[in-house]
PDB file of N, CA, C and O in Angstrom:
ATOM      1  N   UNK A   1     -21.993   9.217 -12.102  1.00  0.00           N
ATOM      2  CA  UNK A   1     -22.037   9.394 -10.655  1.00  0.00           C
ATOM      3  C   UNK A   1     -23.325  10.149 -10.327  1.00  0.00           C
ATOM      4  O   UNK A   1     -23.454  11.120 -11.072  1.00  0.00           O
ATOM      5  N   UNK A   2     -24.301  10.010  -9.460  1.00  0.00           N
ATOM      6  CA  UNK A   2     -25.522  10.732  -8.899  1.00  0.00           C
ATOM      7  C   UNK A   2     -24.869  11.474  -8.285  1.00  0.00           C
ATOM      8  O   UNK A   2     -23.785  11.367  -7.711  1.00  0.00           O
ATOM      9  N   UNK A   3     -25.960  12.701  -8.490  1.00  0.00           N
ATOM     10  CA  UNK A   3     -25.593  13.750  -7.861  1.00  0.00           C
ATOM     11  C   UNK A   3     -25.253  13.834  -6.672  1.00  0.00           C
ATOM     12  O   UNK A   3     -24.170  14.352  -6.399  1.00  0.00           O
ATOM     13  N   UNK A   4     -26.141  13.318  -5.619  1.00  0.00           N
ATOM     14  CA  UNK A   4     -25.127  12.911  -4.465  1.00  0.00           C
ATOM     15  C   UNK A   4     -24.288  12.804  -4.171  1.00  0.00           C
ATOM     16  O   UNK A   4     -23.693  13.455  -3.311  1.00  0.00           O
ATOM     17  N   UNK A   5     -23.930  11.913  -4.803  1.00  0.00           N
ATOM     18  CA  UNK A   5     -22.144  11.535  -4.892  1.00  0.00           C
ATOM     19  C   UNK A   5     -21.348  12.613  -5.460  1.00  0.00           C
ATOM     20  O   UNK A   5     -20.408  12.960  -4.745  1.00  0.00           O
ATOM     21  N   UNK A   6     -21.465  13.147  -6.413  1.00  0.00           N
ATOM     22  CA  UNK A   6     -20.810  14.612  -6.894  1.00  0.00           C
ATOM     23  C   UNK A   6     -20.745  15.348  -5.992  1.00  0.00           C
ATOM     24  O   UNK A   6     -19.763  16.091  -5.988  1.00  0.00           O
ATOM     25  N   UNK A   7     -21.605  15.451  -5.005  1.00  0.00           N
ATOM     26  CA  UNK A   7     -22.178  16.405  -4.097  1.00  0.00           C
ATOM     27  C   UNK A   7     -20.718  15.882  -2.910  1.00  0.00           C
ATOM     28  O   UNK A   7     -19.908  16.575  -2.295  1.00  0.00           O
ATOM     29  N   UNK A   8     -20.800  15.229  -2.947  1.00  0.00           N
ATOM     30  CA  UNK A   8     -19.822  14.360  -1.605  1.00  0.00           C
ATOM     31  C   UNK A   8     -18.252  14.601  -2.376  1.00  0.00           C
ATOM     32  O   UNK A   8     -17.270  15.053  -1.789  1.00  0.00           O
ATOM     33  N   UNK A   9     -18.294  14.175  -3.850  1.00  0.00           N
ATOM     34  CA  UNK A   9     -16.448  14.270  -4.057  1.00  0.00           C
ATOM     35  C   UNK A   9     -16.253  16.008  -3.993  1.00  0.00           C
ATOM     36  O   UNK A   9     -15.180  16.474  -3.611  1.00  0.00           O
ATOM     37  N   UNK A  10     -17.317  16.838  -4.376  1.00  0.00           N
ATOM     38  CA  UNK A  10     -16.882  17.964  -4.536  1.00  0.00           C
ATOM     39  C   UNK A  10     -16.564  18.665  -3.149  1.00  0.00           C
ATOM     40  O   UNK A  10     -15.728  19.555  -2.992  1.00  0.00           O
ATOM     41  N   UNK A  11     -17.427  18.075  -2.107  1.00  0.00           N
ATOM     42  CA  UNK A  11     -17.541  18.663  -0.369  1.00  0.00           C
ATOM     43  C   UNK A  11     -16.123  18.050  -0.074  1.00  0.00           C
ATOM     44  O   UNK A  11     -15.459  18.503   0.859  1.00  0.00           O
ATOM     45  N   UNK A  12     -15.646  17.017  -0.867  1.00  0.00           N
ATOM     46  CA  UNK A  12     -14.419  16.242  -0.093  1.00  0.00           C
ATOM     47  C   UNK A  12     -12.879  17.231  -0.848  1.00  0.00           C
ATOM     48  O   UNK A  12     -11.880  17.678  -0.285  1.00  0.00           O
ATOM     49  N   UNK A  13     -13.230  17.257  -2.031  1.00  0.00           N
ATOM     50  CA  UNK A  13     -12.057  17.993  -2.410  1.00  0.00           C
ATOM     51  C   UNK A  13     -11.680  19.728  -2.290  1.00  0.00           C
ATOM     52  O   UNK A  13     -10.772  20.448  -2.705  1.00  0.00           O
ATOM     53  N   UNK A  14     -13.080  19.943  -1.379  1.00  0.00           N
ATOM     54  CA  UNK A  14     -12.962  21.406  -0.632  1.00  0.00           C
ATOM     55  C   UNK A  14     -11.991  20.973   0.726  1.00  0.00           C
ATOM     56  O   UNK A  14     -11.745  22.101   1.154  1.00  0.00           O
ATOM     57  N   UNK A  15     -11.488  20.290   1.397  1.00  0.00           N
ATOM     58  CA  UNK A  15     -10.894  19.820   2.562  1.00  0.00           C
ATOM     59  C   UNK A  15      -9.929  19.790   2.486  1.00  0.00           C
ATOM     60  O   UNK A  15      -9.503  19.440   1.386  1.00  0.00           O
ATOM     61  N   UNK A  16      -8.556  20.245   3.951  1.00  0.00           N
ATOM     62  CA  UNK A  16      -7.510  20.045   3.622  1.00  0.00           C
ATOM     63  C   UNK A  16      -6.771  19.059   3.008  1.00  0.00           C
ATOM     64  O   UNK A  16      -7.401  18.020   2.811  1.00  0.00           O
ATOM     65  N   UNK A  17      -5.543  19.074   2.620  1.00  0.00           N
ATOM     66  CA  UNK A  17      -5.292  17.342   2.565  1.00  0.00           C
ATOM     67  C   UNK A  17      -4.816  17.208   3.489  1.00  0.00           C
ATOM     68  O   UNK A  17      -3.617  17.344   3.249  1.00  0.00           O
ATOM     69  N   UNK A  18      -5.015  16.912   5.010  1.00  0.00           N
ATOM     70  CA  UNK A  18      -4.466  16.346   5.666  1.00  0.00           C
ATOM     71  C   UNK A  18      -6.359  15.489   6.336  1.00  0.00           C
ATOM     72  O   UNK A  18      -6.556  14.447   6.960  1.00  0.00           O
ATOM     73  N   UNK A  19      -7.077  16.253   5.958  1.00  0.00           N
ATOM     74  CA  UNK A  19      -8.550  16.138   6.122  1.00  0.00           C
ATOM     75  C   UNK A  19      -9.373  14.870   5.111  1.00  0.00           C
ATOM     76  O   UNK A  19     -10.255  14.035   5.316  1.00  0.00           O
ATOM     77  N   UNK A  20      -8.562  15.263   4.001  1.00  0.00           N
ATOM     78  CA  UNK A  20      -8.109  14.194   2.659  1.00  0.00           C
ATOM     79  C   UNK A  20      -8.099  13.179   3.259  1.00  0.00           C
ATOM     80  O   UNK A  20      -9.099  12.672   3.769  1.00  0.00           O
ATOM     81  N   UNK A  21      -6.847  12.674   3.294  1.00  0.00           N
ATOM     82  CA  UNK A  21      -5.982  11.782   3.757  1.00  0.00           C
ATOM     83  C   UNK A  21      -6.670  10.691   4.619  1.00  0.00           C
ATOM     84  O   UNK A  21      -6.691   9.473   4.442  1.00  0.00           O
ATOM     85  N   UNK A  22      -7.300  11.547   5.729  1.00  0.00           N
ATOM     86  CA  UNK A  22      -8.047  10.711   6.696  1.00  0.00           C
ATOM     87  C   UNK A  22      -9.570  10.197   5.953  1.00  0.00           C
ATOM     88  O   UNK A  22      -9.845   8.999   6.023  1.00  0.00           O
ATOM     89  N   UNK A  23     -10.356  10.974   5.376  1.00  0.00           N
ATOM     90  CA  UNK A  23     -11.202  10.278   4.708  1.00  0.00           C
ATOM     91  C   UNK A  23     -10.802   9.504   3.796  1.00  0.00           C
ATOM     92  O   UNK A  23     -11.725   8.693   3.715  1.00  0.00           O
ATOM     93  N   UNK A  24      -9.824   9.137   2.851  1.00  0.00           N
ATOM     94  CA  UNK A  24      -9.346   7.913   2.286  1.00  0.00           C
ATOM     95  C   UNK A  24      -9.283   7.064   3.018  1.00  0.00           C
ATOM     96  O   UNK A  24     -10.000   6.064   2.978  1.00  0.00           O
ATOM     97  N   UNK A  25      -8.330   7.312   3.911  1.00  0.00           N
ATOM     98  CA  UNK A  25      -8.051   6.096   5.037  1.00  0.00           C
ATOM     99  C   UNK A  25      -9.344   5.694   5.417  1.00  0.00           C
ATOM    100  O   UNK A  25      -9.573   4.589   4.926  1.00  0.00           O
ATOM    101  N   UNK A  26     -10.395   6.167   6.159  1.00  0.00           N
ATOM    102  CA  UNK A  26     -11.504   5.789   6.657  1.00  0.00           C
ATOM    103  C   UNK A  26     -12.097   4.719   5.678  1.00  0.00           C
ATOM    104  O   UNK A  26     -12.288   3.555   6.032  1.00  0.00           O
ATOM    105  N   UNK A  27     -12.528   5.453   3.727  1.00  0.00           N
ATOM    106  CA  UNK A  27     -13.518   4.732   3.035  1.00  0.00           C
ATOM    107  C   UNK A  27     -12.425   3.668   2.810  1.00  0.00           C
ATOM    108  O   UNK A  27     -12.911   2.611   3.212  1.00  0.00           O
ATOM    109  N   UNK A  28     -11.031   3.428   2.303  1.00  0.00           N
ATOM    110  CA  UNK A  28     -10.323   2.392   2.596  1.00  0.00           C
ATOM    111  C   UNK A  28     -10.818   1.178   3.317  1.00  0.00           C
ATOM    112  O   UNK A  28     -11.212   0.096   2.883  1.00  0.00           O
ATOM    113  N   UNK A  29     -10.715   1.562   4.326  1.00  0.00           N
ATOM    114  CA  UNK A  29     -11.115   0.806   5.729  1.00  0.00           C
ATOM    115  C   UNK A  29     -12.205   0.186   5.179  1.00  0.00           C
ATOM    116  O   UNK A  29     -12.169  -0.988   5.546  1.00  0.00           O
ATOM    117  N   UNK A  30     -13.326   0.424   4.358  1.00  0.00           N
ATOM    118  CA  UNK A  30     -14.100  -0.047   4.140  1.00  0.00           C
ATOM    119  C   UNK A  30     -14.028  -1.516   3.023  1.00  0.00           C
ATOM    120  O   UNK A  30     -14.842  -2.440   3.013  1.00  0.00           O
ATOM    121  N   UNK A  31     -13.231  -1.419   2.453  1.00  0.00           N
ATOM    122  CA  UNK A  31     -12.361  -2.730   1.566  1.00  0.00           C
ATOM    123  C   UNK A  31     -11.767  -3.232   2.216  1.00  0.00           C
ATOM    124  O   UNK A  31     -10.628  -3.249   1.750  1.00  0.00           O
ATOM    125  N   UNK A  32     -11.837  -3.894   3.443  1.00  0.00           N
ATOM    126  CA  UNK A  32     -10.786  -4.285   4.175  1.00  0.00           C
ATOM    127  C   UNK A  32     -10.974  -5.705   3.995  1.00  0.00           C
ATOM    128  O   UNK A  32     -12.100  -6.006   4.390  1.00  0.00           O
ATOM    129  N   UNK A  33     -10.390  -6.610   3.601  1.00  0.00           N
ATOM    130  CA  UNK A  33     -10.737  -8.346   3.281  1.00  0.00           C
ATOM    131  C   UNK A  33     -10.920  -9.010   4.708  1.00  0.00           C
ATOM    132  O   UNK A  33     -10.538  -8.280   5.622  1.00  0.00           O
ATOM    133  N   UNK A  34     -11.366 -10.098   5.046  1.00  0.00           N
ATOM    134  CA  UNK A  34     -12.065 -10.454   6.503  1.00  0.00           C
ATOM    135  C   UNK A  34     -10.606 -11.252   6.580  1.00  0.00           C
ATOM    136  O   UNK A  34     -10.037 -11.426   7.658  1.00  0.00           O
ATOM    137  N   UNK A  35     -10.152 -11.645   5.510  1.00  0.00           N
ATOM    138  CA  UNK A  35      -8.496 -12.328   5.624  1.00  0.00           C
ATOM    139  C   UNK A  35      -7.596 -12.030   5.694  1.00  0.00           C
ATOM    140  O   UNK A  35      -6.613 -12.727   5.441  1.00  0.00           O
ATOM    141  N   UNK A  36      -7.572  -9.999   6.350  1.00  0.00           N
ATOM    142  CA  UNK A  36      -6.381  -9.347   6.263  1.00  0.00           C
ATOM    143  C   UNK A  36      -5.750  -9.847   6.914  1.00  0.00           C
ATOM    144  O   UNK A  36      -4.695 -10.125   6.344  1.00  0.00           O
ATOM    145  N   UNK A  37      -5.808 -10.387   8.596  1.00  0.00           N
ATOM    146  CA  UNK A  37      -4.815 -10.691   9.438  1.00  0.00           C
ATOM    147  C   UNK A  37      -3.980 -12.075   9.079  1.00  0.00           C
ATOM    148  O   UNK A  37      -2.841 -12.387   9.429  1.00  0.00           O
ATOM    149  N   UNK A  38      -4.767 -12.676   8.401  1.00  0.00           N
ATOM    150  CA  UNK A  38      -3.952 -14.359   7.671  1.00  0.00           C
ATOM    151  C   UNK A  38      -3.095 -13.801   6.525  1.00  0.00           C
ATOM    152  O   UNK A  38      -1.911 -14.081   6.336  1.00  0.00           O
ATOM    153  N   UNK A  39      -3.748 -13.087   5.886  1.00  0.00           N
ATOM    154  CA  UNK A  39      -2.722 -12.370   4.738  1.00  0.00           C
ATOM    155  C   UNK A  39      -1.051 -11.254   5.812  1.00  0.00           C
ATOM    156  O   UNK A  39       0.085 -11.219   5.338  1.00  0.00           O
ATOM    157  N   UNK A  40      -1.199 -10.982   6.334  1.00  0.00           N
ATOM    158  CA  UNK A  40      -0.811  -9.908   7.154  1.00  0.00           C
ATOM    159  C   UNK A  40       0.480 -11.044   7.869  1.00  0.00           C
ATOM    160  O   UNK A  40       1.671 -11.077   7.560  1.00  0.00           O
ATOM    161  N   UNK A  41       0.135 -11.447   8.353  1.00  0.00           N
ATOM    162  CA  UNK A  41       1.156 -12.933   9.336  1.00  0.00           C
ATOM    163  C   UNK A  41       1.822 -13.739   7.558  1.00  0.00           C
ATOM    164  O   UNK A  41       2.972 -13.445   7.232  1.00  0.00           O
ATOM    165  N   UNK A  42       1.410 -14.203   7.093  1.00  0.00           N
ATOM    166  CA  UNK A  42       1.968 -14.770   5.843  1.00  0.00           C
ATOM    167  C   UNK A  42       2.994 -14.126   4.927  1.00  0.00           C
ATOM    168  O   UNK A  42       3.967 -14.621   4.358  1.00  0.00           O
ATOM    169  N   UNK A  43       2.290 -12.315   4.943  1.00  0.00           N
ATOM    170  CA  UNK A  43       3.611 -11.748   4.708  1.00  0.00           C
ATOM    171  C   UNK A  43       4.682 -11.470   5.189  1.00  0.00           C
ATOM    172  O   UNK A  43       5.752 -11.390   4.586  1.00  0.00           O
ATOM    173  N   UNK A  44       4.334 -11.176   7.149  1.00  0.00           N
ATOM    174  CA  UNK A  44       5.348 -11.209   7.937  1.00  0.00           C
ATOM    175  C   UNK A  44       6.632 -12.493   7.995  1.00  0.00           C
ATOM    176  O   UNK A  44       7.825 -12.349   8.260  1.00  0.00           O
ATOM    177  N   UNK A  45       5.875 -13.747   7.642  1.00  0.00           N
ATOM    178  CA  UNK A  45       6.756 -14.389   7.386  1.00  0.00           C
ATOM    179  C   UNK A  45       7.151 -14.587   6.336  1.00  0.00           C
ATOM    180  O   UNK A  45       8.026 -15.452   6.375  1.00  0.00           O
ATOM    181  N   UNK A  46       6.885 -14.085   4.984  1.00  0.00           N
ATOM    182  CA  UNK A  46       7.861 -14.158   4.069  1.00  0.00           C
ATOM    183  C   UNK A  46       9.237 -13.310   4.031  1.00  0.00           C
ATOM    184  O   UNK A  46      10.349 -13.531   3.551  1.00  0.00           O
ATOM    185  N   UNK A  47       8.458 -11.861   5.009  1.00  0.00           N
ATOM    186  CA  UNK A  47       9.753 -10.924   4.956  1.00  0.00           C
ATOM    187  C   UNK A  47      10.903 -11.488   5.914  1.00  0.00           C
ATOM    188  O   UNK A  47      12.104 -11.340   5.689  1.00  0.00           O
ATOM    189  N   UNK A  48      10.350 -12.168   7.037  1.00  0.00           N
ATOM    190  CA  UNK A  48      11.265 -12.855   7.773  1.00  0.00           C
ATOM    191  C   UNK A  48      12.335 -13.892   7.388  1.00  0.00           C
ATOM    192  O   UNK A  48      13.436 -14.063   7.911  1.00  0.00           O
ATOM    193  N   UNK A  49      11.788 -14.522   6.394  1.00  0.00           N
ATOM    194  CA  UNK A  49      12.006 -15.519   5.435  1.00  0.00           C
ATOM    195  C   UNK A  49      13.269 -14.851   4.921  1.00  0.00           C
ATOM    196  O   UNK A  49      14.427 -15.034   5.298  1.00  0.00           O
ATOM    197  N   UNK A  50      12.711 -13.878   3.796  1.00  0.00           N
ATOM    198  CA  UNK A  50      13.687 -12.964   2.780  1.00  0.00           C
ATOM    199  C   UNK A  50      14.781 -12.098   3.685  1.00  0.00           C
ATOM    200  O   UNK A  50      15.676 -11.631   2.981  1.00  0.00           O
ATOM    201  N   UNK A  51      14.860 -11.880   4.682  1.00  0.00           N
ATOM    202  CA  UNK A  51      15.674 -11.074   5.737  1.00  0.00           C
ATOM    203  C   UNK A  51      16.879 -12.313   6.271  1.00  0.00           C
ATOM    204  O   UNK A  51      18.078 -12.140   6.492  1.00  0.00           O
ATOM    205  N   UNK A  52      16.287 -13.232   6.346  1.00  0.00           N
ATOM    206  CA  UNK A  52      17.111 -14.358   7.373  1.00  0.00           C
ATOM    207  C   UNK A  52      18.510 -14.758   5.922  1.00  0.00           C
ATOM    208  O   UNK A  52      19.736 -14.862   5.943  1.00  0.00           O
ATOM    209  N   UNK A  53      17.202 -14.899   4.588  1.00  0.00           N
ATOM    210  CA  UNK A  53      18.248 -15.413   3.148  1.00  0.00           C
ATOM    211  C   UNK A  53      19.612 -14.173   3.363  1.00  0.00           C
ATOM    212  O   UNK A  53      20.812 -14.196   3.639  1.00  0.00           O
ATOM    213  N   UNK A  54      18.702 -13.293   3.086  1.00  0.00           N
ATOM    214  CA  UNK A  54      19.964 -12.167   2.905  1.00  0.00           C
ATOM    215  C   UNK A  54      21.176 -12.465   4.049  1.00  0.00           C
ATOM    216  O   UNK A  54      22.375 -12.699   3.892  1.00  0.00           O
ATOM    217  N   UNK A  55      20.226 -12.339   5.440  1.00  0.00           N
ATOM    218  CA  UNK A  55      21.650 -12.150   6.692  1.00  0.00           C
ATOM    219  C   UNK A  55      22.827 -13.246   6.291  1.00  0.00           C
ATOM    220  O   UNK A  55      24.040 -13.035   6.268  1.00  0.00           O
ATOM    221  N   UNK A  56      21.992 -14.713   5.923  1.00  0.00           N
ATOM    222  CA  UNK A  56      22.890 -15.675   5.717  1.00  0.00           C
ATOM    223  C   UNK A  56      23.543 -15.821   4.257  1.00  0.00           C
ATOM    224  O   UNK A  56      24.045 -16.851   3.808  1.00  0.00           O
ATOM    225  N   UNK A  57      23.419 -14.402   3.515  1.00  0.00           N
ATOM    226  CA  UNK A  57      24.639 -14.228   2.081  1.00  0.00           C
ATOM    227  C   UNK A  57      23.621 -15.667   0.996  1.00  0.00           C
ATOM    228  O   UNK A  57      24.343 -16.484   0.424  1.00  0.00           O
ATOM    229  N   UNK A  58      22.732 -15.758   0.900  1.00  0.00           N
ATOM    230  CA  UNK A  58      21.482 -16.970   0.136  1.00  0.00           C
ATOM    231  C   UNK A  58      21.188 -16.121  -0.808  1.00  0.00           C
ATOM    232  O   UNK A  58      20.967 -16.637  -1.904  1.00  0.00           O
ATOM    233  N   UNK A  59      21.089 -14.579  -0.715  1.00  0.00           N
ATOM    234  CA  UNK A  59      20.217 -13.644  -1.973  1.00  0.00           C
ATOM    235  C   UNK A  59      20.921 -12.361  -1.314  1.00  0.00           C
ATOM    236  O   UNK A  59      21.007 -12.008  -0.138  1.00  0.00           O
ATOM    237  N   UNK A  60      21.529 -11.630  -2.857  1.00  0.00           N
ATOM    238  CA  UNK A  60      21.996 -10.442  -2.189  1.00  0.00           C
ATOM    239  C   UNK A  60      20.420  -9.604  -2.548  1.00  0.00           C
ATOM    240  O   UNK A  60      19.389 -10.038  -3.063  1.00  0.00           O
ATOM    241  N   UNK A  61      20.848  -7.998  -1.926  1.00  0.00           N
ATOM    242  CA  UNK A  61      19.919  -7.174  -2.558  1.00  0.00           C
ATOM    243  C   UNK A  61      20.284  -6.179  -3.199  1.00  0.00           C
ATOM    244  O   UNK A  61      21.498  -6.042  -3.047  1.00  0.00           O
ATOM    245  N   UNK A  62      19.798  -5.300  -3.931  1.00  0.00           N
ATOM    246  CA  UNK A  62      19.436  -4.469  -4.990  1.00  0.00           C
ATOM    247  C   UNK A  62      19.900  -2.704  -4.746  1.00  0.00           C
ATOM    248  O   UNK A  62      19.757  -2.430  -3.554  1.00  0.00           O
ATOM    249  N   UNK A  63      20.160  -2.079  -5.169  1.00  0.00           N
ATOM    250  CA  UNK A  63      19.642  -0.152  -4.655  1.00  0.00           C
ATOM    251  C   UNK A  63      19.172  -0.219  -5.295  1.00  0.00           C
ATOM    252  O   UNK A  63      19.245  -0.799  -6.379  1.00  0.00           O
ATOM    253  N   UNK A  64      18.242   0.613  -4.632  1.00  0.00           N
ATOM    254  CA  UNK A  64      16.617   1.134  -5.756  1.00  0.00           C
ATOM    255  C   UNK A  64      16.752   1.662  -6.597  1.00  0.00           C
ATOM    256  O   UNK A  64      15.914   1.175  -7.355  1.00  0.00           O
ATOM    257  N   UNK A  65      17.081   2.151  -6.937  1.00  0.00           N
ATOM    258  CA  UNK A  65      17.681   3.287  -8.258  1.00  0.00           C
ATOM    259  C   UNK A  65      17.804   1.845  -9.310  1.00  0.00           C
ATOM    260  O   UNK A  65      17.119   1.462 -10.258  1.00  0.00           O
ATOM    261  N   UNK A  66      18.855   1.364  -8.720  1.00  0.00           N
ATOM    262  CA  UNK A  66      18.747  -0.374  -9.995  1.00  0.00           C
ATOM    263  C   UNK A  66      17.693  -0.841 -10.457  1.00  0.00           C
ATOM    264  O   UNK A  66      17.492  -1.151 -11.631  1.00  0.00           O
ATOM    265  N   UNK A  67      16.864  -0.930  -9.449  1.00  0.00           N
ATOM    266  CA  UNK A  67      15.709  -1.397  -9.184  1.00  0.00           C
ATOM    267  C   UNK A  67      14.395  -1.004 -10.155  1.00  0.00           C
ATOM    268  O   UNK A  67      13.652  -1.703 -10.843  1.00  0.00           O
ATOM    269  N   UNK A  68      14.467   0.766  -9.832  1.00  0.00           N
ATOM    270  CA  UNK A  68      13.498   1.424 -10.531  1.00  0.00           C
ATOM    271  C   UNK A  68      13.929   1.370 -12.080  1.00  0.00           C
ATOM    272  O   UNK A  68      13.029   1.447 -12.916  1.00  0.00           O
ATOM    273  N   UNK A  69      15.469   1.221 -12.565  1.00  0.00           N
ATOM    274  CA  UNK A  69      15.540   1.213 -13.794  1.00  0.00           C
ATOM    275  C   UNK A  69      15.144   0.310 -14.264  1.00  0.00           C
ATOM    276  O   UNK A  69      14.477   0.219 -15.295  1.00  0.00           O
ATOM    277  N   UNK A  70      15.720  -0.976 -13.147  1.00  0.00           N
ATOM    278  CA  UNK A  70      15.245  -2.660 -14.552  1.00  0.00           C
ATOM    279  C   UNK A  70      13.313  -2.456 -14.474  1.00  0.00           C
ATOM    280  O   UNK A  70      12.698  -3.315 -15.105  1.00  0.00           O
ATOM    281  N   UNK A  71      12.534  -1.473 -13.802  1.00  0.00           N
ATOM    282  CA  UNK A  71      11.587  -1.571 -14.154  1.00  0.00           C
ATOM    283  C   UNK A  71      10.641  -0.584 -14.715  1.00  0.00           C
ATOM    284  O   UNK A  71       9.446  -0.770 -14.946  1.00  0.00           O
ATOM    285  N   UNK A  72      11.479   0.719 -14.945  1.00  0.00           N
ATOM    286  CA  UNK A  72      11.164   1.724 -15.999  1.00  0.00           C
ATOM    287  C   UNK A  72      11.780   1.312 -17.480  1.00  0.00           C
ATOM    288  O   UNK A  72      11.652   2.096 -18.421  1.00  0.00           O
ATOM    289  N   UNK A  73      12.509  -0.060 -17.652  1.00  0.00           N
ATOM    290  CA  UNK A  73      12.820  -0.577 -19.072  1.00  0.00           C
ATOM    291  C   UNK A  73      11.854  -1.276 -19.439  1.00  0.00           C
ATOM    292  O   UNK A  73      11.720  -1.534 -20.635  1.00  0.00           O
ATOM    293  N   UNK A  74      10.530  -1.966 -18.036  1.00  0.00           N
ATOM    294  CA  UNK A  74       9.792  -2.573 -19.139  1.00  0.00           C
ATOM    295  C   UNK A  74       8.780  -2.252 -19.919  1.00  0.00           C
ATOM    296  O   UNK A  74       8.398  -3.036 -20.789  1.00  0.00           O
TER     297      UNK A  74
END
C-alpha cells in the first residue's frame, strides 16, 4: 500500500464507527455495477416468486438455527 493510502486507512480508523460506517458505505458506492437496478427487480421477483411458493404450502421454510447448522456442518 503507498503511503498515501496508509495515510488514509490510518486517518480512517481514527473515526468513530458510526463515521466508519458511512465511509464504507460511500467507497462501496463506488463498486456499484451499472446493472444494479436489472439485478435488483430480478431479485425482487424471485423473492416474490419464493413468498407466493411458500403462501401456497409448494416449499416449506426452515428456522435459522437449522439453517446455520446444516451449514456450519459443511
Amino acid at each position: 500500500m503507498r503511503a498515501s493510502a496508509e495515510k488514509i486507512m490510518q486517518d480512517a480508523l481514527d473515526l468513530t464507527p458510526v463515521e466508519r460506517a458511512k465511509m464504507i458505505e460511500r467507497l462501496c458506492q463506488g463498486f456499484n455495477n451499472p446493472r444494479e437496478a436489472e439485478i435488483d427487480t430480478a431479485w425482487a421477483a424471485e423473492f416474490e416468486s419464493r413468498l407466493d411458493a411458500y403462501k401456497e404450502g409448494k416449499i416449506k421454510a426452515s428456522p435459522v438455527e437449522e439453517v446455520m447448522e446444516r451449514i456450519n456442518r459443511r
